[in-house]
N, C-alpha and C positions, 0 to 999 in steps of 0.2 A: 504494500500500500504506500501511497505518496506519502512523503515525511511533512506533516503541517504543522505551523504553529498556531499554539495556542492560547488565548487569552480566559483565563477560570478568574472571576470575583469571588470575593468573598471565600478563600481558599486557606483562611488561618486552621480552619477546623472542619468535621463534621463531612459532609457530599463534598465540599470544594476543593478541601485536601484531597480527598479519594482521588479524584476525578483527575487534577494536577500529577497525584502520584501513578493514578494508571495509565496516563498518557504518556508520561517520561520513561515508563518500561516499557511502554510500546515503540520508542525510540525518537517521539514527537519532541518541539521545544514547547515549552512553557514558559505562560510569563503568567505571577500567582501575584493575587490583590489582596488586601485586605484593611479595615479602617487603623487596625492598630497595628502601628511598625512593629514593636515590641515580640510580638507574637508572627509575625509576619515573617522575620527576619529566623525566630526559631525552628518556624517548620520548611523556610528555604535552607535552613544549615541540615535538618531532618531529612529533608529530600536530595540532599547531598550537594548543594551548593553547586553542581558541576555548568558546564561549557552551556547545557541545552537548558538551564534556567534562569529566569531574571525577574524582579521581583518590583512592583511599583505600590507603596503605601499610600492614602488616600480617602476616603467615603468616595463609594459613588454617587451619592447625592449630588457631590461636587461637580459639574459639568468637566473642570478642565483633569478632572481623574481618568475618564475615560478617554479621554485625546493623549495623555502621557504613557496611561498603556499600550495605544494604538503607535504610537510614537518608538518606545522601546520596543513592541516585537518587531517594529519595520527595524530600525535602526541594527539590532542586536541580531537577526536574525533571514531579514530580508521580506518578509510578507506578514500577514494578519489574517490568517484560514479561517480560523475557527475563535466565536467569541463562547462565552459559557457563562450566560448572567445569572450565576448562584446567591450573589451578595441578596440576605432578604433578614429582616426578624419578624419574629412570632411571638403574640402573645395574647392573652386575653384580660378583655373587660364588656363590661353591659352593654350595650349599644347607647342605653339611655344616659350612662357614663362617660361615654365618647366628649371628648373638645376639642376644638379643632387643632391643638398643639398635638393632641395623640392620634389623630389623624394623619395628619400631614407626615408625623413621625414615618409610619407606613408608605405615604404616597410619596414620598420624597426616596427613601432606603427602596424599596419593593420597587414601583412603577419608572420613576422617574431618573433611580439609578439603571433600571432594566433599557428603560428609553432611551436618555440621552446614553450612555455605554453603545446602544448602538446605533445612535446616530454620528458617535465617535466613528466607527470601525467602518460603515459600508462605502463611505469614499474609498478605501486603502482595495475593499473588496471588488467595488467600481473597477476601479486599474488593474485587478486581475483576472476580473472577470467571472470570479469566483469565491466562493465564502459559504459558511456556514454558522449559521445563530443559534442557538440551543437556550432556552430562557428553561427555569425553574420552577415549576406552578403548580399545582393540588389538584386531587379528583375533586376537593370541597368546594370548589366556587359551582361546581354544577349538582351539589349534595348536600344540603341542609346538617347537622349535628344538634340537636335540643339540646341545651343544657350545655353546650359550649360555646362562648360566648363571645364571636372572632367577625364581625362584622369589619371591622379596619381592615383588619389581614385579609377577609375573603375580598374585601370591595380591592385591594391593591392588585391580589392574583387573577380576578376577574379582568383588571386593565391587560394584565400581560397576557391572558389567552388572544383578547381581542386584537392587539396589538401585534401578536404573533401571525396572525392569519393574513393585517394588513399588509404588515412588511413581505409575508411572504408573495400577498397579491400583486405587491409594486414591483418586489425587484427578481421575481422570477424568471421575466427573460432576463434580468443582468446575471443567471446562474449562483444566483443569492437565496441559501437553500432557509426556511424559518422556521422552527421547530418548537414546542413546548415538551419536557418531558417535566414528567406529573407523581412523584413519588407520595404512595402513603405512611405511616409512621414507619420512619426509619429509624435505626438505633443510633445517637448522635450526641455529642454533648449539649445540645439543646433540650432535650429531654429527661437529662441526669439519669436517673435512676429510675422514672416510672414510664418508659417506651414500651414496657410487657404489658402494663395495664392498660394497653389499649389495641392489644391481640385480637379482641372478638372483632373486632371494629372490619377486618381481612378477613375471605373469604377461608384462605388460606389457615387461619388463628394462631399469625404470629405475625411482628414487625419484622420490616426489612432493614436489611443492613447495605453499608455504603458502597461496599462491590456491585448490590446491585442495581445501585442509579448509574455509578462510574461505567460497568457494560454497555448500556442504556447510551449513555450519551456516547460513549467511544463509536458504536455499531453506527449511530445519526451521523457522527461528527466522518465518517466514512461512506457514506450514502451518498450517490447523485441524485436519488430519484425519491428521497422524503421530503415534502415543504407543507407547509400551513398545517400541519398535524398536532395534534394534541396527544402526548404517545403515553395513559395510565402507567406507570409502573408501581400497582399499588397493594398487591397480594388481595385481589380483588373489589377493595374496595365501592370504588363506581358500581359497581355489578350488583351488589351489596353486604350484610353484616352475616357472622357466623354468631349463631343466637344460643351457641352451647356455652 
Protein backbone atom coordinates (compact mmCIF):
# COMPACT_ATOMS: atom_id res chain seq x y z
CA UNK A 1 0.00 0.00 0.00
CA UNK A 2 1.02 3.70 -0.68
CA UNK A 3 3.16 5.05 2.25
CA UNK A 4 0.75 8.20 3.52
CA UNK A 5 0.98 10.79 5.96
CA UNK A 6 -1.00 11.22 8.53
CA UNK A 7 -2.54 13.94 10.59
CA UNK A 8 -4.42 12.15 14.19
CA UNK A 9 -5.96 15.19 16.69
CA UNK A 10 -6.38 14.61 19.75
CA UNK A 11 -3.64 11.65 19.92
CA UNK A 12 -2.39 12.20 23.65
CA UNK A 13 -4.53 9.25 24.72
CA UNK A 14 -7.32 6.94 24.33
CA UNK A 15 -8.42 6.20 19.98
CA UNK A 16 -5.96 8.85 18.87
CA UNK A 17 -3.00 7.38 20.27
CA UNK A 18 -4.03 3.89 18.92
CA UNK A 19 -4.68 5.16 15.75
CA UNK A 20 -1.05 7.26 15.43
CA UNK A 21 0.58 4.14 16.96
CA UNK A 22 -1.11 1.78 14.37
CA UNK A 23 -0.29 3.71 11.58
CA UNK A 24 3.46 4.11 12.35
CA UNK A 25 3.62 0.12 12.32
CA UNK A 26 2.02 0.05 9.39
CA UNK A 27 5.08 2.18 8.17
CA UNK A 28 2.98 5.57 7.47
CA UNK A 29 4.24 9.10 8.83
CA UNK A 30 2.45 10.62 11.43
CA UNK A 31 2.05 13.94 12.71
CA UNK A 32 0.19 13.51 16.49
CA UNK A 33 -1.91 16.61 18.06
CA UNK A 34 -2.98 17.27 21.13
CA UNK A 35 -4.02 20.49 23.54
CA UNK A 36 -1.50 19.69 26.16
CA UNK A 37 2.25 19.71 25.14
CA UNK A 38 3.18 18.14 28.35
CA UNK A 39 1.49 14.91 27.52
CA UNK A 40 1.96 15.31 23.88
CA UNK A 41 5.56 15.30 23.95
CA UNK A 42 5.23 11.82 26.32
CA UNK A 43 3.47 9.77 24.03
CA UNK A 44 5.68 11.14 20.94
CA UNK A 45 8.81 9.87 23.03
CA UNK A 46 6.34 6.48 23.73
CA UNK A 47 5.93 6.01 20.18
CA UNK A 48 9.54 6.33 19.69
CA UNK A 49 10.22 9.63 18.62
CA UNK A 50 11.74 8.39 15.29
CA UNK A 51 12.29 9.94 11.57
CA UNK A 52 8.28 9.16 10.60
CA UNK A 53 6.80 11.32 13.41
CA UNK A 54 6.27 14.86 14.21
CA UNK A 55 4.28 16.28 16.69
CA UNK A 56 2.39 19.92 16.69
CA UNK A 57 0.79 21.15 20.32
CA UNK A 58 -2.32 23.30 20.16
CA UNK A 59 -6.45 23.15 20.69
CA UNK A 60 -8.04 22.61 17.70
CA UNK A 61 -10.50 25.13 18.47
CA UNK A 62 -7.70 27.22 17.58
CA UNK A 63 -8.14 27.82 13.67
CA UNK A 64 -4.23 28.59 13.03
CA UNK A 65 -3.65 24.78 14.86
CA UNK A 66 -4.97 23.09 12.17
CA UNK A 67 -2.95 25.20 9.32
CA UNK A 68 0.55 24.38 11.55
CA UNK A 69 -0.25 20.78 11.26
CA UNK A 70 -1.04 21.00 7.64
CA UNK A 71 2.13 22.80 7.55
CA UNK A 72 4.47 20.22 9.37
CA UNK A 73 3.26 17.07 7.58
CA UNK A 74 3.83 19.17 4.06
CA UNK A 75 7.16 20.59 5.24
CA UNK A 76 8.42 17.28 7.28
CA UNK A 77 7.28 14.96 5.16
CA UNK A 78 6.09 16.01 1.63
CA UNK A 79 2.09 15.66 1.55
CA UNK A 80 -1.09 15.61 3.94
CA UNK A 81 -3.13 12.04 3.00
CA UNK A 82 -4.88 11.59 5.52
CA UNK A 83 -6.55 13.86 8.24
CA UNK A 84 -8.10 11.84 11.58
CA UNK A 85 -10.29 14.55 13.51
CA UNK A 86 -10.40 12.45 16.81
CA UNK A 87 -9.70 15.75 19.18
CA UNK A 88 -13.45 15.65 20.98
CA UNK A 89 -14.60 15.69 24.81
CA UNK A 90 -17.57 14.17 26.46
CA UNK A 91 -19.47 14.66 29.20
CA UNK A 92 -22.76 15.17 30.69
CA UNK A 93 -25.32 17.44 32.08
CA UNK A 94 -29.28 18.39 31.90
CA UNK A 95 -30.13 19.83 28.93
CA UNK A 96 -32.11 22.28 31.18
CA UNK A 97 -28.48 22.90 32.77
CA UNK A 98 -26.87 23.74 29.45
CA UNK A 99 -25.22 27.62 29.17
CA UNK A 100 -24.05 28.80 26.50
CA UNK A 101 -20.39 28.72 27.84
CA UNK A 102 -20.82 24.69 28.15
CA UNK A 103 -22.14 24.66 24.93
CA UNK A 104 -19.85 26.31 22.98
CA UNK A 105 -17.37 24.30 25.16
CA UNK A 106 -18.52 21.40 22.64
CA UNK A 107 -19.01 23.23 19.54
CA UNK A 108 -15.88 24.82 19.43
CA UNK A 109 -13.56 21.22 20.72
CA UNK A 110 -16.01 18.79 18.68
CA UNK A 111 -17.53 20.71 15.57
CA UNK A 112 -15.60 23.55 14.90
CA UNK A 113 -12.19 21.92 15.63
CA UNK A 114 -13.44 18.88 13.38
CA UNK A 115 -14.32 21.90 10.67
CA UNK A 116 -11.84 24.28 10.56
CA UNK A 117 -8.87 21.16 10.94
CA UNK A 118 -10.33 20.43 7.66
CA UNK A 119 -10.76 23.26 6.15
CA UNK A 120 -6.92 23.51 7.07
CA UNK A 121 -5.91 20.20 5.02
CA UNK A 122 -8.11 20.12 1.72
CA UNK A 123 -6.19 22.84 -0.02
CA UNK A 124 -2.80 20.74 0.47
CA UNK A 125 -5.34 17.66 -0.71
CA UNK A 126 -6.48 20.01 -3.68
CA UNK A 127 -2.74 19.82 -5.13
CA UNK A 128 -2.78 16.33 -4.82
CA UNK A 129 -5.54 15.47 -5.92
CA UNK A 130 -6.07 13.24 -3.40
CA UNK A 131 -6.87 12.91 0.51
CA UNK A 132 -8.79 11.22 2.90
CA UNK A 133 -10.82 12.77 6.08
CA UNK A 134 -11.83 10.27 8.69
CA UNK A 135 -13.82 12.44 11.55
CA UNK A 136 -14.84 10.71 14.83
CA UNK A 137 -18.69 10.52 15.67
CA UNK A 138 -21.24 8.15 17.70
CA UNK A 139 -24.08 5.71 16.64
CA UNK A 140 -25.86 8.37 19.43
CA UNK A 141 -26.63 11.25 17.42
CA UNK A 142 -29.08 8.93 15.56
CA UNK A 143 -30.19 6.93 19.04
CA UNK A 144 -31.66 8.59 21.95
CA UNK A 145 -30.19 7.03 25.62
CA UNK A 146 -32.98 8.01 28.63
CA UNK A 147 -31.23 8.91 31.47
CA UNK A 148 -28.13 10.14 29.87
CA UNK A 149 -27.85 13.31 29.60
CA UNK A 150 -25.51 14.44 26.42
CA UNK A 151 -27.46 16.81 24.49
CA UNK A 152 -24.16 19.26 23.85
CA UNK A 153 -22.03 16.39 22.94
CA UNK A 154 -24.86 14.80 20.78
CA UNK A 155 -26.00 18.31 19.06
CA UNK A 156 -21.71 18.80 18.21
CA UNK A 157 -21.52 14.99 16.71
CA UNK A 158 -24.72 15.45 14.87
CA UNK A 159 -22.72 18.72 13.03
CA UNK A 160 -19.82 16.23 12.17
CA UNK A 161 -22.11 13.50 10.50
CA UNK A 162 -23.64 16.33 8.43
CA UNK A 163 -20.65 17.93 7.71
CA UNK A 164 -19.14 14.64 6.76
CA UNK A 165 -21.54 13.89 3.91
CA UNK A 166 -21.12 17.69 2.75
CA UNK A 167 -17.55 17.62 2.25
CA UNK A 168 -17.71 14.42 0.97
CA UNK A 169 -20.51 15.99 -1.63
CA UNK A 170 -18.16 18.84 -2.61
CA UNK A 171 -14.93 17.44 -3.09
CA UNK A 172 -15.51 14.19 -4.43
CA UNK A 173 -14.48 14.69 -7.83
CA UNK A 174 -11.38 16.47 -6.35
CA UNK A 175 -10.76 12.54 -5.08
CA UNK A 176 -11.27 13.95 -1.51
CA UNK A 177 -12.56 10.80 0.16
CA UNK A 178 -15.11 11.87 3.75
CA UNK A 179 -15.78 9.58 6.10
CA UNK A 180 -17.27 9.30 9.75
CA UNK A 181 -16.30 6.22 11.79
CA UNK A 182 -18.67 5.99 14.68
CA UNK A 183 -17.21 3.95 17.77
CA UNK A 184 -19.50 2.68 20.61
CA UNK A 185 -18.10 2.40 24.23
CA UNK A 186 -14.73 1.81 23.95
CA UNK A 187 -12.34 1.19 26.67
CA UNK A 188 -10.29 4.44 27.14
CA UNK A 189 -9.19 6.79 29.70
CA UNK A 190 -12.01 8.72 29.26
CA UNK A 191 -14.01 6.21 30.98
CA UNK A 192 -11.77 5.23 33.86
CA UNK A 193 -12.94 2.48 35.22
CA UNK A 194 -16.76 2.16 34.51
CA UNK A 195 -16.58 1.39 30.38
CA UNK A 196 -17.80 -2.44 31.41
CA UNK A 197 -20.85 -0.98 33.00
CA UNK A 198 -22.11 -0.08 29.82
CA UNK A 199 -21.60 -3.70 28.08
CA UNK A 200 -25.42 -4.31 27.69
CA UNK A 201 -25.71 -1.10 25.89
CA UNK A 202 -23.80 -3.79 22.48
CA UNK A 203 -25.34 -6.15 20.84
CA UNK A 204 -22.36 -7.92 21.26
CA UNK A 205 -22.27 -7.21 25.71
CA UNK A 206 -19.10 -5.92 25.92
CA UNK A 207 -17.05 -2.47 25.13
CA UNK A 208 -14.63 -2.00 22.43
CA UNK A 209 -11.21 -1.57 22.69
CA UNK A 210 -8.86 0.80 20.71
CA UNK A 211 -7.57 -1.64 18.17
CA UNK A 212 -10.74 -1.63 17.18
CA UNK A 213 -11.49 1.89 15.97
CA UNK A 214 -7.49 2.03 14.82
CA UNK A 215 -8.44 -1.17 12.17
CA UNK A 216 -11.50 0.82 11.21
CA UNK A 217 -9.84 3.95 10.28
CA UNK A 218 -6.53 2.31 8.88
CA UNK A 219 -8.99 -0.03 6.28
CA UNK A 220 -10.93 3.93 5.27
CA UNK A 221 -7.71 5.62 5.41
CA UNK A 222 -6.75 2.96 2.44
CA UNK A 223 -9.96 2.82 0.40
CA UNK A 224 -10.51 4.78 -2.87
CA UNK A 225 -13.97 3.80 -3.08
CA UNK A 226 -15.43 4.81 0.60
CA UNK A 227 -16.87 8.62 0.83
CA UNK A 228 -19.83 10.29 2.60
CA UNK A 229 -20.37 7.16 4.82
CA UNK A 230 -21.02 6.99 8.29
CA UNK A 231 -19.18 3.59 9.17
CA UNK A 232 -20.88 2.16 13.08
CA UNK A 233 -18.11 0.58 14.78
CA UNK A 234 -20.07 -0.13 17.75
CA UNK A 235 -20.57 -3.89 18.93
CA UNK A 236 -23.96 -3.34 17.71
CA UNK A 237 -25.18 -0.61 19.17
CA UNK A 238 -27.23 1.37 16.33
CA UNK A 239 -28.87 -2.03 15.79
CA UNK A 240 -29.75 -2.18 19.34
CA UNK A 241 -29.34 -3.17 23.30
CA UNK A 242 -28.42 -6.60 24.79
CA UNK A 243 -31.24 -6.78 27.53
CA UNK A 244 -29.56 -9.71 29.51
Amino acid sequence: MKKQTVIVTGASSGIGKEVARYFLEKGDNVVINSSTSKKLEQVYNELGAGENLAMVAGSVSDKSTGEKLVAIAVEKFGSADVLVNNAGIFETKPFLEVDEAYLDRFLNTNFKGTFFTSQAVIPQMLKQHDGVIINIGTPLTNKGLGGVPITAQMASKGAINALTIQLAAEFGKSNIRVNTVAPGTIRTPMHGDNADQTAGLHLLNRVGEVEDIAEMVYTVAKSNFITGAIINVDGGIAAGHNLN
